[in-house]
C-alpha positions as CSV (number, residue, x, y, z in Angstrom):
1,X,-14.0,-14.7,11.6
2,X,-12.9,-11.9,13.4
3,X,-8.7,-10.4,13.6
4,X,-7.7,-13.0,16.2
5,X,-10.4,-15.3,16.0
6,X,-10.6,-18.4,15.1
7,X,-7.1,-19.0,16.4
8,X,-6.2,-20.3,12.8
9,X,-6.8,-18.3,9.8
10,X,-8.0,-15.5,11.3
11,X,-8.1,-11.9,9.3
12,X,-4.6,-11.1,10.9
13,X,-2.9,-14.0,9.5
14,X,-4.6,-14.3,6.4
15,X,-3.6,-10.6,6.0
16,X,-0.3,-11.1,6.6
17,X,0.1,-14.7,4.6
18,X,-1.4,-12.8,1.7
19,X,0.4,-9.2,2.2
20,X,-3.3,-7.8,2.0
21,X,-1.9,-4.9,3.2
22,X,-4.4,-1.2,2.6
23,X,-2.4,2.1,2.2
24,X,-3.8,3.9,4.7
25,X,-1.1,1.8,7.1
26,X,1.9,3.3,5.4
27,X,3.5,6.0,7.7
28,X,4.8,8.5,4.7
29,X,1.0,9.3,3.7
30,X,-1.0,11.8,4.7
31,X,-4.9,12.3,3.9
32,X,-4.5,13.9,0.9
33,X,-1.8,11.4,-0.4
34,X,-4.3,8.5,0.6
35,X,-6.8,10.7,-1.5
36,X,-5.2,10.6,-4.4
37,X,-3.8,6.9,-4.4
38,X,-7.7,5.9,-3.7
39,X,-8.9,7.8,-6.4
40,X,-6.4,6.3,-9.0
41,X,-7.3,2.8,-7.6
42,X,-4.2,2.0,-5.6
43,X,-6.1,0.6,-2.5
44,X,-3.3,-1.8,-1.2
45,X,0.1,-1.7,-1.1
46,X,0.8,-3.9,-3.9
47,X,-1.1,-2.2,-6.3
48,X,1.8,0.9,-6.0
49,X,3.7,-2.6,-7.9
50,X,1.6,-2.7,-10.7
51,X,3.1,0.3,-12.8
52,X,6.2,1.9,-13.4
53,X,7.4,4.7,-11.4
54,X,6.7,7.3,-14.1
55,X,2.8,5.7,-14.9
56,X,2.5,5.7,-11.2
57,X,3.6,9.2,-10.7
58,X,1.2,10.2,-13.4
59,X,-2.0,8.3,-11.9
60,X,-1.3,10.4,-8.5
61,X,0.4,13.3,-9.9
62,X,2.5,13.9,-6.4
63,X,5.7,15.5,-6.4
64,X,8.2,12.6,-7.1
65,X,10.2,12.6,-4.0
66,X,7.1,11.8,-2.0
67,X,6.2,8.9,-4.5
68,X,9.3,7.7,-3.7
69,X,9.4,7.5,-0.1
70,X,5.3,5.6,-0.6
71,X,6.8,3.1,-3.0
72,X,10.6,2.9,-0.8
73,X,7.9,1.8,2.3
74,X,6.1,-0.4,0.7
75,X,8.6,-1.9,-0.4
76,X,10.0,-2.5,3.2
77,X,6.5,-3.8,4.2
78,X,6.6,-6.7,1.4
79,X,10.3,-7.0,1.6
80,X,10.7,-6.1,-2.7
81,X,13.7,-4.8,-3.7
């Protein structure tokens, strides 16, 4: 199995059917930011879902106006309100 191969169930669509999405592809995060969220075990993008803003905020102790615009583009990428 390889990202476009086989031509069904390939890594790109099973990572797209799953939303298996890492957050080193969000745009808002630097290497730092992508420091920190590893470090506190945040690895995909869903796992910024798992807490509340303020546990969150505490885990990767950034400033909270950069949290927000992490969590606002995930969001976007799984379509969550």
């Amino acid at each position: 199995t390889s990202w476009q191969y086989p031509e069904k169930e390939n890594l790109q669509m099973l990572v797209r059917s799953k939303e298996l999405y890492p957050v080193t592809i969000l745009r808002t995060v630097d290497r730092d930011v992508k420091g920190r969220l590893l470090r506190a075990n945040i690895v995909m993008t869903s796992d910024l879902f798992k807490y509340d803003f303020s546990e969150l905020n505490r885990r990767v102790k950034l400033p909270e106006k950069v949290l927000k615009s992490i969590v606002d583009e995930a969001r976007r990428i799984h379509k969550v309100r």
